[in-house]
N, C-alpha and C positions, 0 to 999 in steps of 0.2 A: 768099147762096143758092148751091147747088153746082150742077152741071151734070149731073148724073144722072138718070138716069131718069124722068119720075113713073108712079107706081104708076095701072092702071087701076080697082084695087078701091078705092073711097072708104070703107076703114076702119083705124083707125088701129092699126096693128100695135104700139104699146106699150101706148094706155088702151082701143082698140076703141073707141072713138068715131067718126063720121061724118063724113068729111072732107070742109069745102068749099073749094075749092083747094087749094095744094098743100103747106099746113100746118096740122096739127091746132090747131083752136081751141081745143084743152082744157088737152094739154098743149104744143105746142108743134112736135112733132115733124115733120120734112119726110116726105112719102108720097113716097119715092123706091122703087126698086126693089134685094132686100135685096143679092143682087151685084153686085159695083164690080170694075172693073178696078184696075190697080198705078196709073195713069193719071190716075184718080177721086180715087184714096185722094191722090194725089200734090197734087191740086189742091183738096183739102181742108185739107191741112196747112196748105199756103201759103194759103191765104184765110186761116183763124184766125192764122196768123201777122201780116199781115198787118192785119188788122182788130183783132187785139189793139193792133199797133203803135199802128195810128194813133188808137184810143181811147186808149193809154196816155198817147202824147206830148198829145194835146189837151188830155188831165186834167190832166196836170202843167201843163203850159201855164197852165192858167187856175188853177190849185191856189196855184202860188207868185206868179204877178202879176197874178193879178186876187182877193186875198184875199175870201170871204166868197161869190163868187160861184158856185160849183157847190154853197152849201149854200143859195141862193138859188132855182138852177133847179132844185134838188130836191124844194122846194116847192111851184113850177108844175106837179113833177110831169116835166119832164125828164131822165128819166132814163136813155135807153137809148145817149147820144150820150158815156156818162161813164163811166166804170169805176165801180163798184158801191163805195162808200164803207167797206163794215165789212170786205171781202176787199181793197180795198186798203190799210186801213190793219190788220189782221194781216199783210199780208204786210209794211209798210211797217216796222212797229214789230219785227217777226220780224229784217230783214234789218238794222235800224239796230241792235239789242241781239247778234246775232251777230256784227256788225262790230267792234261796241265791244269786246265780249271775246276778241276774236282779233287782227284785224290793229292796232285802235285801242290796244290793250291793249299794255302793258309792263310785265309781271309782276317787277320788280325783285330780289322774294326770294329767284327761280331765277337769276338772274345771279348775286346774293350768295352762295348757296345752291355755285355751281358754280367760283366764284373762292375761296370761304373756306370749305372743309368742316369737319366738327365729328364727333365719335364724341363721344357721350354714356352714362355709366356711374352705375349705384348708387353712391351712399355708403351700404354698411353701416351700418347703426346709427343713420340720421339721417332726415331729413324732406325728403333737400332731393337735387335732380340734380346733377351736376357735369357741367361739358361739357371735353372736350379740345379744343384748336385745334388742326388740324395743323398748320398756319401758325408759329404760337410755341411750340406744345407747351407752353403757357399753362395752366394750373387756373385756371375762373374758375366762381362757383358761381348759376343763375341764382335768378329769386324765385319757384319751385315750391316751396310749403309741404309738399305733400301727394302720396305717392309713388301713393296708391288714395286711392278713399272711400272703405275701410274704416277707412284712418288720417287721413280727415276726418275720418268720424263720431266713430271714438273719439278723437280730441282734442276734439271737440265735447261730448262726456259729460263729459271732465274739468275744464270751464269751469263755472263757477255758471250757472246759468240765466238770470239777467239779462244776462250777459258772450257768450252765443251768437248764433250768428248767426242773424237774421232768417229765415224759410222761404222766401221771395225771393232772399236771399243766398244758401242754401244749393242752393239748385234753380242760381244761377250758378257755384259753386264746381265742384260734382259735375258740370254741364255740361263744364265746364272742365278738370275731369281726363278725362272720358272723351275730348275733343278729341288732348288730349297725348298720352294712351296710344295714341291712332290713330295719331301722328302721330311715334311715337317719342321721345316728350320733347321734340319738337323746336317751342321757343314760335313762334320764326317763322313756320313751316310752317303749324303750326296756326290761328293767328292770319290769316295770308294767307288761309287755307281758308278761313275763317269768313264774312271779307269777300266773297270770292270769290264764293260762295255767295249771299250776301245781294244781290252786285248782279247774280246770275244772276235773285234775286226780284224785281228790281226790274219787270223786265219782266211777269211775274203780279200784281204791287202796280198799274201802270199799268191794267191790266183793270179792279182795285174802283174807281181813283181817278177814272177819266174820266167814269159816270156821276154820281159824286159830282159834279163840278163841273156836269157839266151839272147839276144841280139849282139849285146857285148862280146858274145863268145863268138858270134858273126862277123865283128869288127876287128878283132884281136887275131882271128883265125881267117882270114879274107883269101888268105893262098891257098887255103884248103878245098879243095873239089866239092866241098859236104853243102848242102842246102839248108835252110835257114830250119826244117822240121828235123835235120839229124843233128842240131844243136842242141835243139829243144829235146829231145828223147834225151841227148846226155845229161840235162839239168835237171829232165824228171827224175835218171836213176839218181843224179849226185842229190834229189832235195831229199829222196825218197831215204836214203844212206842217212842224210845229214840227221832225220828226224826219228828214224830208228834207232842210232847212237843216242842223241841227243834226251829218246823216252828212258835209254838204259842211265844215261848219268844222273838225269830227277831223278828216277827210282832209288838210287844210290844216295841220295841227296837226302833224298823222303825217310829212308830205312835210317839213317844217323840220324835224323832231327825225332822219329819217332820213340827211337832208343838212343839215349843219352850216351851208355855203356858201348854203345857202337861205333865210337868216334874215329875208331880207320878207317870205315867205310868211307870216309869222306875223303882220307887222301886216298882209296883206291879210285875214285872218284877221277883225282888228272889222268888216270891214264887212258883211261876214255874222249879228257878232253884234249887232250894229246892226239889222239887216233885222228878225233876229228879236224882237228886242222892239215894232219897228212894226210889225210882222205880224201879231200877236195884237191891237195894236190897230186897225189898217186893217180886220180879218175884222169884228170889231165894228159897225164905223162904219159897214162896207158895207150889212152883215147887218143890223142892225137901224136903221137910218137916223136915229138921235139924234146932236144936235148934237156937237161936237167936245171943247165942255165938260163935257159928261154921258158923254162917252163914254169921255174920258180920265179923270171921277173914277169910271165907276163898272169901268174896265179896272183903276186900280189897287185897290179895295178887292176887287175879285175876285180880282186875283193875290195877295193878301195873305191873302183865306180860304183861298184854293187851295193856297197853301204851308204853310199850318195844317194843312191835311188832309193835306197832302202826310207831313208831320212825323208826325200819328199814325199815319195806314196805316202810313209806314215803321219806326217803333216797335214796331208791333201786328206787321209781319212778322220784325222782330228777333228781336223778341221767341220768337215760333213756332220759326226759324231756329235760335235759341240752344237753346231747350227740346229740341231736335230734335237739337243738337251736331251 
């Protein structure tokens, strides 16, 4: 609550509704008065900071050591003491896949790319790139068939019909040239891109995949009272966990690969990965309060659907990713 003014008219300056004390019932809004000093504004800031803070740390708090429980008291309906489960975990999932492709990330290509350069030229008269090293000033010729798709296609006309390739095949080939000619001939490059790309998707693939499991946990947990949205709330906290762990173990990963001399960091490293596989099981146990044998067979025939599905979303987005070069 700020320390401003209140308003002596009881209506509410956003929705015009009737204030009874010194927050609109409808929407929300404090009936303060609309002029603030430098002073106000100053002790507004610092409160939301502030109050942000100390919901943050308490969420995390109970998020990583007390598995299962803030998708517990979400239930009862406690919710105002926690940070807001679907804006924490976009921010969560945002912050953990920008890390991963920047500081986590070690693009090797560009290393290769900048220690061993290459100038790439036509062979007249042929089907195929030749690359120059400048290193050896070496000819070495790589495995590009095809300079266009127009000299796909028409090698494809000159094959018997039975002897051509698939229209599956051919949607990958003509993808494939038009990567390289982005890309200057350059298979690396484009290759990296490709990838690159794809575990940019990963993060948009995570969005189809999470209600999907919760549905699992629908199917698997069918005797439970709980509705298909108090499923989903426990896989936002469990992804939201997973991917918090998961920024501390890179980092531990990142700190020993940066420093050589730091090569324990790397086994401090299991004990996190540790954590996380009892984590997903603990949220369970908590969460739905079945025994430790019911809880451990039916944690792993979940994880075993869930990496099924995992495999075809990420197939189906290849896929798109590929069509899309």
């Amino acid at each position: 609550m700020s320390h401003a003014k209140e308003r002596q008219e009881p209506i509410c300056l956003n929705c015009n509704a009737v204030v009874y004390g010194r927050y609109c019932h409808v929407c929300g809004q404090e009936n303060t008065e609309i002029k603030e000093t430098f002073w106000q504004v100053a002790q507004h800031f610092l409160y939301d900071i502030t109050h942000f803070d100390g919901k943050f740390f308490s969420t995390l708090k109970y998020l990583l050591f007390r598995p299962g429980f803030l998708s517990i008291e979400y239930n009862r309906g406690r919710r105002m003491s926690y940070l807001n489960p679907i804006k924490m975990y976009v921010f969560t999932s945002a912050l953990f896949f920008i890390l991963l492709n920047t500081i986590f990330h070690e693009d090797a290509s560009e290393k290769k790319v900048s220690t061993n350069k290459k100038a790439f030229v036509y062979e007249s008269g042929t089907d195929s790139i030749t690359f120059i090293n400048n290193d050896t000033a070496a000819r070495t010729t790589d495995s590009i068939k095809y300079k266009s798709i127009a000299a796909y296609r028409a090698a494809q006309l000159k094959l018997p019909e039975a002897k051509r390739d698939s229209w599956i095949e051919q949607v990958i080939e003509e993808r494939r040239i038009q990567r390289l000619e982005k890309y200057n001939w350059d298979v690396k490059r484009a290759d990296d891109a490709f990838w690159k790309d794809l575990s940019n998707g990963i993060s948009k693939m995570m969005f189809v995949l999470l209600p999907l499991i919760a549905l699992l946990f629908k199917l698997f947990y069918r005797r439970h009272n709980y509705y298909y949205v108090q499923h989903l709330i426990f896989n936002v906290h469990l992804f939201i966990g997973y991917y918090i762990i998961l920024i501390f173990i890179n980092a531990l990963i990142a700190i020993a690969d940066i420093n050589k001399t730091l090569a324990w960091v790397d086994a401090i490293a299991v004990i996190p990965i540790l954590y996380l596989v009892y984590y997903g099981y603990k949220s369970m146990r908590n969460f739905y309060g079945q025994s430790r044998r019911k809880t451990l067979l039916k944690y792993f025939l979940i994880a075993s659907a869930a990496f099924f599905l995992f495999l075809l979303v990420w197939l189906a987005f290849a896929a798109i990713y590929f069509i899309k070069g």
